[in-house]
PLY file of the C-alpha trace (Angstrom):
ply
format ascii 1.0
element vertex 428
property float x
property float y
property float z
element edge 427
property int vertex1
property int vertex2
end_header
-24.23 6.84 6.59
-27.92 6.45 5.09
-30.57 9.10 5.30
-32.43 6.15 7.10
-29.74 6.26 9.67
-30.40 9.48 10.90
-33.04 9.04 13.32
-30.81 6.79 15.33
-27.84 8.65 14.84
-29.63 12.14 16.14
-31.11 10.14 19.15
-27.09 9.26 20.10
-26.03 13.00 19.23
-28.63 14.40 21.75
-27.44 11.85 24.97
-23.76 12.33 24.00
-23.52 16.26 23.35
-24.55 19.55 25.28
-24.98 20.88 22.16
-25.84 18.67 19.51
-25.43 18.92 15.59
-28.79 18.82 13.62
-30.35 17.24 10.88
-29.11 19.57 8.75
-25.33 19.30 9.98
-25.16 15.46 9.19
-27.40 15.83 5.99
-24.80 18.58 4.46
-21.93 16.16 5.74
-23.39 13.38 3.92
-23.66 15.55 0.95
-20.25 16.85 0.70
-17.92 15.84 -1.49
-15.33 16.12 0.95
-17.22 14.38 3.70
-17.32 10.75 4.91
-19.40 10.08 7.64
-19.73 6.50 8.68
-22.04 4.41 10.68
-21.42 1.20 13.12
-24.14 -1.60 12.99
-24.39 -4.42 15.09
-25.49 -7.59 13.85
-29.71 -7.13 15.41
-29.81 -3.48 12.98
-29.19 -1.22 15.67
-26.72 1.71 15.14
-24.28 1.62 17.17
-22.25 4.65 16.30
-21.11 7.21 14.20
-18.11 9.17 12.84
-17.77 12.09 10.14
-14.64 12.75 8.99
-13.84 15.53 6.35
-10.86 15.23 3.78
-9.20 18.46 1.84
-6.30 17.95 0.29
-3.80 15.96 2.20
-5.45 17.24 5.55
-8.62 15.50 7.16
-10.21 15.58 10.36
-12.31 14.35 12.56
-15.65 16.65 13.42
-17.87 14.50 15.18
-18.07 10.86 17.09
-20.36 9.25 19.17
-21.31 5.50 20.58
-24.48 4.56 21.65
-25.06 5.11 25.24
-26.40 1.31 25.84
-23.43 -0.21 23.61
-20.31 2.19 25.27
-17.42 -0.39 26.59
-17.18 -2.28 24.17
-14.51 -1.34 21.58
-16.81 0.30 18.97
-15.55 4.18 19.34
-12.10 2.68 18.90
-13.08 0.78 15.80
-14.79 3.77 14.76
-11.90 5.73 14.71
-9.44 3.20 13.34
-11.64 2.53 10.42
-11.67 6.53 10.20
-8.19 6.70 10.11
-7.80 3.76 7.22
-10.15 5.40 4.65
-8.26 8.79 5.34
-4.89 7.05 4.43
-6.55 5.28 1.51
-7.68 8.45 0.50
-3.75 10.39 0.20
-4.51 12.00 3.89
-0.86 12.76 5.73
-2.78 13.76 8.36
-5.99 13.75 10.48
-6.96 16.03 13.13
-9.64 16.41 15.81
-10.55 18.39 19.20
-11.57 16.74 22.31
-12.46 18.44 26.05
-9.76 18.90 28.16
-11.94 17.07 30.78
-12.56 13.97 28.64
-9.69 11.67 29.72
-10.80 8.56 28.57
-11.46 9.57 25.37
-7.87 11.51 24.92
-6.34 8.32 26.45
-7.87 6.59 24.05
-7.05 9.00 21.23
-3.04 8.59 22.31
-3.39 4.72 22.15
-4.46 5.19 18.73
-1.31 7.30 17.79
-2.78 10.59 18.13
-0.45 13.70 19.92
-1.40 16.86 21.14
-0.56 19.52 18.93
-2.13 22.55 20.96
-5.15 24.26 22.61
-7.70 26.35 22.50
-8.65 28.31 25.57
-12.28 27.82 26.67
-13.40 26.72 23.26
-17.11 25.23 24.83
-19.92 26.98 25.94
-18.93 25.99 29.38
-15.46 27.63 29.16
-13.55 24.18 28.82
-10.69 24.20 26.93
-10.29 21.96 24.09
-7.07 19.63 23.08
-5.97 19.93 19.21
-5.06 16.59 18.65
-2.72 14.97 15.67
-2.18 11.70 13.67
0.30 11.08 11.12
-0.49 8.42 8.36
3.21 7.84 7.04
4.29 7.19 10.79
5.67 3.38 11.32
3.80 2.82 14.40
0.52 4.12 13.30
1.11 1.72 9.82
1.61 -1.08 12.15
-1.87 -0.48 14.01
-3.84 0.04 10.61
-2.33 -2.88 9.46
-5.54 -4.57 10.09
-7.38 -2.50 7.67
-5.96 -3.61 4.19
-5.14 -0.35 1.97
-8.29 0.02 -0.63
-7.17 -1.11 -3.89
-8.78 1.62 -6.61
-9.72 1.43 -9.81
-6.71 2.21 -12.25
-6.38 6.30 -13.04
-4.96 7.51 -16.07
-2.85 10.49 -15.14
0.03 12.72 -16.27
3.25 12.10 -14.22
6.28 14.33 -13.87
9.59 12.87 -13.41
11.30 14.02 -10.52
14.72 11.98 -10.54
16.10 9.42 -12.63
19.30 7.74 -11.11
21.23 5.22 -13.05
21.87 2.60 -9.51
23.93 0.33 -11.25
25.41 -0.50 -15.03
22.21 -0.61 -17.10
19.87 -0.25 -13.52
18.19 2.98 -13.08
15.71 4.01 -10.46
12.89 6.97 -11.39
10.60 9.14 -9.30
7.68 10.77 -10.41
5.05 12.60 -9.32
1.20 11.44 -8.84
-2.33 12.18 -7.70
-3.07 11.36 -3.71
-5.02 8.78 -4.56
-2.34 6.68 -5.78
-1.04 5.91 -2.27
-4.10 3.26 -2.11
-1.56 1.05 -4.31
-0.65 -1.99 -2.35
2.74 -4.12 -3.21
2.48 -6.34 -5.48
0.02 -3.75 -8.36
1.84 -2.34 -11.25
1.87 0.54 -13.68
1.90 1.02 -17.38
3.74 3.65 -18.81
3.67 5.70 -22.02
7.40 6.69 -22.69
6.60 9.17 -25.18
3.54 10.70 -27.61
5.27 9.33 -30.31
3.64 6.39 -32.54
7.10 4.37 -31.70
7.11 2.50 -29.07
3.30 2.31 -29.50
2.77 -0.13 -26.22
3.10 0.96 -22.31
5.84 -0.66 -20.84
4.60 -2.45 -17.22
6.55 -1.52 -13.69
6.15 -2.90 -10.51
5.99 -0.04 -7.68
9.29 0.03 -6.08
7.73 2.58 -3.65
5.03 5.30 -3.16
4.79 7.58 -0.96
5.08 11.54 0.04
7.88 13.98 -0.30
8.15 17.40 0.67
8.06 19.54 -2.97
9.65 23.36 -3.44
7.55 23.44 -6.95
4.21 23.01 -4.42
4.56 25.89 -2.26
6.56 23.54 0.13
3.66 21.43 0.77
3.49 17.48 0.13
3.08 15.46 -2.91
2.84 11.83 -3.60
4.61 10.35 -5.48
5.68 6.16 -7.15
9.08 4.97 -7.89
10.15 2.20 -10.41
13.60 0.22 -11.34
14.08 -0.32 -14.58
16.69 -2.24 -16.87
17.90 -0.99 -19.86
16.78 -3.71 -22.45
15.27 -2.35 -25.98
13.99 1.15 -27.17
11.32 1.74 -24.54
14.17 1.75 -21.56
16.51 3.51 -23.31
13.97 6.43 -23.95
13.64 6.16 -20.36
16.83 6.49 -19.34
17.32 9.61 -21.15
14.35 11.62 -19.02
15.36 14.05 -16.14
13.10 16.45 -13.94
10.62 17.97 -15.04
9.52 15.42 -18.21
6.43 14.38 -18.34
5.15 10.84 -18.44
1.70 9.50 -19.14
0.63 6.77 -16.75
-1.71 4.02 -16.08
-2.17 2.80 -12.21
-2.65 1.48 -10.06
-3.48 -2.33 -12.28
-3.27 -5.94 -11.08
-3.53 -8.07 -7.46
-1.12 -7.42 -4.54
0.33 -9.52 -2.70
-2.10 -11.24 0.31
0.61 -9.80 3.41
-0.75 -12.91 5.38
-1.46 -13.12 9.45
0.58 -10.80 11.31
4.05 -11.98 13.18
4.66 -14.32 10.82
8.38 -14.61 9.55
8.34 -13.38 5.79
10.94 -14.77 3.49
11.28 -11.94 0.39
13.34 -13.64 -2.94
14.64 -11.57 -5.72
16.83 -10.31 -7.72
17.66 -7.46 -10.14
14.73 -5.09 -11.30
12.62 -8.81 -8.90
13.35 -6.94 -6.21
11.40 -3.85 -7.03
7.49 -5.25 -5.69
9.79 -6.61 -2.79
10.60 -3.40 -1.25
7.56 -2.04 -1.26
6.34 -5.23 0.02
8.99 -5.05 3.07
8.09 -1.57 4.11
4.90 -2.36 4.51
5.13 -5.59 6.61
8.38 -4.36 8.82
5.50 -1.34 9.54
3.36 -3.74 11.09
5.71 -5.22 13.40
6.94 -8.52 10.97
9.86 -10.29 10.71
11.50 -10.39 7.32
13.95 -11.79 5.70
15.53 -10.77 2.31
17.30 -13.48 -0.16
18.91 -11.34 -2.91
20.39 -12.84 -6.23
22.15 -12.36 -9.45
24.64 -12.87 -11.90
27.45 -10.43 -10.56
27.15 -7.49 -8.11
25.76 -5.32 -10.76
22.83 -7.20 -10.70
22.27 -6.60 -7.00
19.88 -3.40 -6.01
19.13 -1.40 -3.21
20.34 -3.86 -0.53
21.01 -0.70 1.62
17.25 0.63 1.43
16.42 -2.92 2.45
18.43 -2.85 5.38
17.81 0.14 6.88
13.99 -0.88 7.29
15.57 -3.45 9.17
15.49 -6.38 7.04
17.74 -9.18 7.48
19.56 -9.70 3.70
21.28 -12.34 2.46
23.19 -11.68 -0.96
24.28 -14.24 -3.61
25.80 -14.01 -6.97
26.23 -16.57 -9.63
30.09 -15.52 -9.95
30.61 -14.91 -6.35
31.54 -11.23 -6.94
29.19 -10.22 -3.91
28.02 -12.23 -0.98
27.67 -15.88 -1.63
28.59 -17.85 -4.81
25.46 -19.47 -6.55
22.16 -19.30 -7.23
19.78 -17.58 -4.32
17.55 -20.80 -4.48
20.72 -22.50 -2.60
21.17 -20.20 -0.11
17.36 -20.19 0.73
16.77 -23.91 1.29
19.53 -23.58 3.84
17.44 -21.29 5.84
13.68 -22.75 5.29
11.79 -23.84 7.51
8.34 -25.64 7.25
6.82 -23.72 9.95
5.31 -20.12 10.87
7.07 -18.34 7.40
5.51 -17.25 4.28
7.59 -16.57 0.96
7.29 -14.08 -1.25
8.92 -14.26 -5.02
9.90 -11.92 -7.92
12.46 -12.62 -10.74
13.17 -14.71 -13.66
10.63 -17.78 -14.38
13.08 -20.20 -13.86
14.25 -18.57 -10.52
10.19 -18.67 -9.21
9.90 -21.83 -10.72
12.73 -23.33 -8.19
11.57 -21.43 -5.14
7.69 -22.39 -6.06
8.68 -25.81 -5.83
10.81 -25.44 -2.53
8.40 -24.23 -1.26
5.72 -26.74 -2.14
8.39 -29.41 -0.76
8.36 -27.69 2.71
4.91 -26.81 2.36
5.46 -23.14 2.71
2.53 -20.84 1.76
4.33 -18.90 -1.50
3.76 -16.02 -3.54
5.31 -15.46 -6.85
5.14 -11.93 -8.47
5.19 -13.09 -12.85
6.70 -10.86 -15.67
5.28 -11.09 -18.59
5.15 -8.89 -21.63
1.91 -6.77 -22.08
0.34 -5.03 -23.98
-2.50 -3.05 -21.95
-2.15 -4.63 -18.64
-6.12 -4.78 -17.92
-6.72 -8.25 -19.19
-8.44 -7.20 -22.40
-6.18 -8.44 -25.28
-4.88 -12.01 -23.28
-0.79 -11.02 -24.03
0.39 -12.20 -21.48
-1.32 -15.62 -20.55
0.16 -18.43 -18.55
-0.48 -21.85 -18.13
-2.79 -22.68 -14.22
-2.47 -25.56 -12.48
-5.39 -27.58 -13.81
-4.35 -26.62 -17.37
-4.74 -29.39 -20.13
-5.30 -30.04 -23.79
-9.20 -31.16 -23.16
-9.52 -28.40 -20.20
-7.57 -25.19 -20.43
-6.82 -22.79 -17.70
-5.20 -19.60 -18.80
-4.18 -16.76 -15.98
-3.58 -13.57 -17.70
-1.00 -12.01 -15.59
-1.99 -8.35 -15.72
-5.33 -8.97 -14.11
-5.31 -12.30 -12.43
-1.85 -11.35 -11.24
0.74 -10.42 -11.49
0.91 -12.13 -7.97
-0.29 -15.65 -7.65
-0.46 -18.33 -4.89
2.31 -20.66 -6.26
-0.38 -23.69 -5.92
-2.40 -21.86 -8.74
0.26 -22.07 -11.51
1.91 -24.66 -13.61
5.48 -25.30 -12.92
5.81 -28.10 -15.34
0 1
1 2
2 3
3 4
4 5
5 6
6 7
7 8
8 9
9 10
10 11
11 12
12 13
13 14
14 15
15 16
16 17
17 18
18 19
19 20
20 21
21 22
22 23
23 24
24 25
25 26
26 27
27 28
28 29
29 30
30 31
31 32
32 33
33 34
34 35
35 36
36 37
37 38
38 39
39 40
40 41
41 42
42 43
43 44
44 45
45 46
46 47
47 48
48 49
49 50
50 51
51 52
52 53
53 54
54 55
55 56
56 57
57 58
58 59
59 60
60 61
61 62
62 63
63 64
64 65
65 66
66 67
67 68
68 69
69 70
70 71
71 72
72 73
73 74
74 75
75 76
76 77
77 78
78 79
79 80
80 81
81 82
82 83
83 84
84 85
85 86
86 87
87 88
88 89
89 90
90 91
91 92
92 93
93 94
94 95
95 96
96 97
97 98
98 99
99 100
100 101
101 102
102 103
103 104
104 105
105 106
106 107
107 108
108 109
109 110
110 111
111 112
112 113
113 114
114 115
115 116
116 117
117 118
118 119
119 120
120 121
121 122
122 123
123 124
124 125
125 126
126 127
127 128
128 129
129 130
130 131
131 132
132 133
133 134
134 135
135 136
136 137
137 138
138 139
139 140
140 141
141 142
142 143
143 144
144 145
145 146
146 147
147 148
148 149
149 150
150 151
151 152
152 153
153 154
154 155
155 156
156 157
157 158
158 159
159 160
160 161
161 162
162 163
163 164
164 165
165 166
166 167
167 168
168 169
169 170
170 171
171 172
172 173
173 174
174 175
175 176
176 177
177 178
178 179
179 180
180 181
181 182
182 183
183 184
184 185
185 186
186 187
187 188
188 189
189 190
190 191
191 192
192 193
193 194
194 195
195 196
196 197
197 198
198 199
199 200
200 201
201 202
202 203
203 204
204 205
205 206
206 207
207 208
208 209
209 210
210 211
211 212
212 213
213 214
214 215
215 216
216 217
217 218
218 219
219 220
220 221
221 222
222 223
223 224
224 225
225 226
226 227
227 228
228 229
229 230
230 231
231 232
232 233
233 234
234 235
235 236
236 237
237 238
238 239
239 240
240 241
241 242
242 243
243 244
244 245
245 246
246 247
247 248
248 249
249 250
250 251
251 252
252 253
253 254
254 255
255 256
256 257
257 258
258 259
259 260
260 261
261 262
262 263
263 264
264 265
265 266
266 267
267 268
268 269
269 270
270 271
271 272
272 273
273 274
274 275
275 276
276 277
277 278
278 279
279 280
280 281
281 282
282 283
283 284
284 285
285 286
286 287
287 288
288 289
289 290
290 291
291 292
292 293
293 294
294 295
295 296
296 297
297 298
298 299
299 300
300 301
301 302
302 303
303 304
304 305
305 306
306 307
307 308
308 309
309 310
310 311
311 312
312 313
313 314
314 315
315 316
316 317
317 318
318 319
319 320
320 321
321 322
322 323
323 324
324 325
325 326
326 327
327 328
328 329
329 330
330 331
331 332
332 333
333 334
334 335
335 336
336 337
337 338
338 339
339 340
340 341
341 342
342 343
343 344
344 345
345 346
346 347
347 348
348 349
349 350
350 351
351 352
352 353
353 354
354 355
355 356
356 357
357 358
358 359
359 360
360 361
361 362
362 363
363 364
364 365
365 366
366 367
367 368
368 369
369 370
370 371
371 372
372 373
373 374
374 375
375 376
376 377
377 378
378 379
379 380
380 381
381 382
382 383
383 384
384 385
385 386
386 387
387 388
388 389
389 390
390 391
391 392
392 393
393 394
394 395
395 396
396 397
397 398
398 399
399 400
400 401
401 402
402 403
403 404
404 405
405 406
406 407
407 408
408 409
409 410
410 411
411 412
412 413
413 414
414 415
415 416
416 417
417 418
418 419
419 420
420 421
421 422
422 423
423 424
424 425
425 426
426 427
């Protein structure tokens, strides 16, 4: 909302409310650092309508909306609201409230197609003696992901931040899986971003190690006062010094971190059948990934590989989201024998899917160019080794599609990826 707005915006206010905020009310709103009031524009400059919604903590809520008498009927309060409820879960809300008059049953039918739920009242709350309805909405819910779908998560700048470890599990031989703790604003991290990670103050290892998220989210936390804390996960193979300093860490540690860095993954028109391929620590963007699409209503599909069942993660998690999973192993020690790329082409199809890859090079290179060969829109997630994951000392460059000796095309991975359209890299 500009100051320029406001003329418009008090005109609404005064046809829409017995008793109607002031200048001064939406001037201190738009002042606030916990504010966020927003304005609806139609195409010819005329406002259309307004929200302000106020954010403390992990608690926001709605204090005032309004459409423009002339333009009512048309979709824009819901927008309005939906766009409201999008920057509050961009912003680490868990949950956003409001009040509406008991009398007011479009707008509370409205309010319940949205997601909201009454929560309580408050006896003869107006002037006129109405009561009003305390209404609810819950961010993390799966059908209120599904509707916001349409409003991409925000992807922030990185934040450098200190992280406690909350668990460290060893999954599998050598596999481990770590939670830690982070700032609200890290649940704006879409699948597919990374973060680096300090492992210690020490000189040695000097470099962050990257890590895809594996999940973020909110947990309930005793240490809080009971109340809710975000937090990311990573898996994580033990493979040099870094790792193995990791694997030592239990609750309570502390970690520096850097997130959240690099593109996401494009999650592509809705109802669309998804096709996830990984394997090992591969399958780590992938989950992420998952929850986010079966939350929107999706189909997906989950092609799992590895050298031996120790290689194969968190096939459970994956399956109670709902995802079909199909397991192979090189040595036939779990599900299928052979590579994943063979048990894939037996289920691809040229139409209405969309595949999304993250593994070993040779693994994406195989299902890059299956998927070229069925001409199947694919996403491949790259590993690379880096060294500060923003792009600034070109580590961890790879080869594009148009790259030659008299024209080069470099990607760097950290900050043109790590995900890429398949079609953008060199397979050759």
């Amino acid at each position: 909302m500009r100051e320029e707005d406001l003329e418009a915006v008090l005109e609404i206010e005064s046809a829409s409310f017995s008793r109607p905020w002031t200048r001064r009310h939406f001037l201190d709103e738009m002042a606030s650092e916990f504010g966020c009031p927003t304005v609806a524009v139609i195409p010819d400059g005329t406002v259309a309508g307004y929200l302000c919604l106020q954010q403390v903590l992990d608690e926001a809520e709605i204090l005032d909306v309004a459409v423009n008498p002339a333009l009512r009927g048309r979709g824009i309060g819901r927008m309005l609201v939906l766009s409201a409820l999008a920057a509050a879960r961009d912003r680490g809300a868990v949950t956003v409230s409001l009040e509406v008059r008991l009398g007011n049953d479009e707008a509370i039918a409205l309010y319940q197609r949205l997601g909201f739920s009454e929560i309580g009242r408050r006896r003869q709350y107006y002037s006129n003696g109405e009561d009003a309805i305390l209404m609810q909405y819950r961010t993390e819910d799966s059908q209120n992901r599904s509707l916001l779908s349409i409003f991409p998560k925000r992807q922030r700048s990185a934040m450098q931040f200190k992280s406690m470890v909350v668990s460290n599990v060893e999954l599998s031989p050598g596999y481990f899986r770590m939670r830690m703790t982070a700032p609200n604003d890290l649940l704006s991290a879409a699948p597919g971003q990374f973060l680096m990670l300090k492992v210690s103050d020490a000189i040695d290892p000097l470099l962050r190690r990257p890590f895809g998220f594996f999940d973020v989210g909110t947990f309930s936390a005793e240490y809080a006062g009971g109340g809710t804390q975000c937090y990311c996960e990573i898996l994580y193979k033990v493979v040099g010094k870094g790792t193995r300093m990791l694997s030592a860490l239990h609750h309570g540690d502390l970690l520096d971190l850097l997130a959240p860095l690099g593109k996401a993954f494009d999650l592509g028109p809705p109802g669309e059948e998804k096709i996830l391929v990984g394997g090992g620590v591969g399958l780590a963007p992938l989950y992420y990934l998952a929850k986010e699409l079966v939350a929107r209503g999706d189909k997906v599909r989950l092609f799992a590989g590895g050298r031996n069942r120790d290689d194969i993660l968190c096939i459970t998690e994956f399956e109670r989201l709902g995802v079909e999973s199909y397991v192979s192993t090189d040595d036939g020690t779990l599900g299928e024998s052979g590579l994943v790329t063979q048990v894939l082409e037996r289920h691809l199809a040229s139409a209405g899917m969309r595949i999304f890859a993250c593994g070993p090079t040779p693994m994406l290179k195989a299902v890059a160019l299956m998927a070229h060969g069925h001409q199947v829109p694919c996403q491949v997630s790259m590993e690379a080794y880096m060294a500060c994951g923003v792009g600034a000392c070109l580590g961890c460059v790879m080869k594009g599609a148009n790259h030659s000796d008299d024209t080069p095309d470099y990607r760097c991975v950290c900050k043109d990826g790590p995900v890429f359209d398949s079609f953008e890299l060199q397979w050759s």
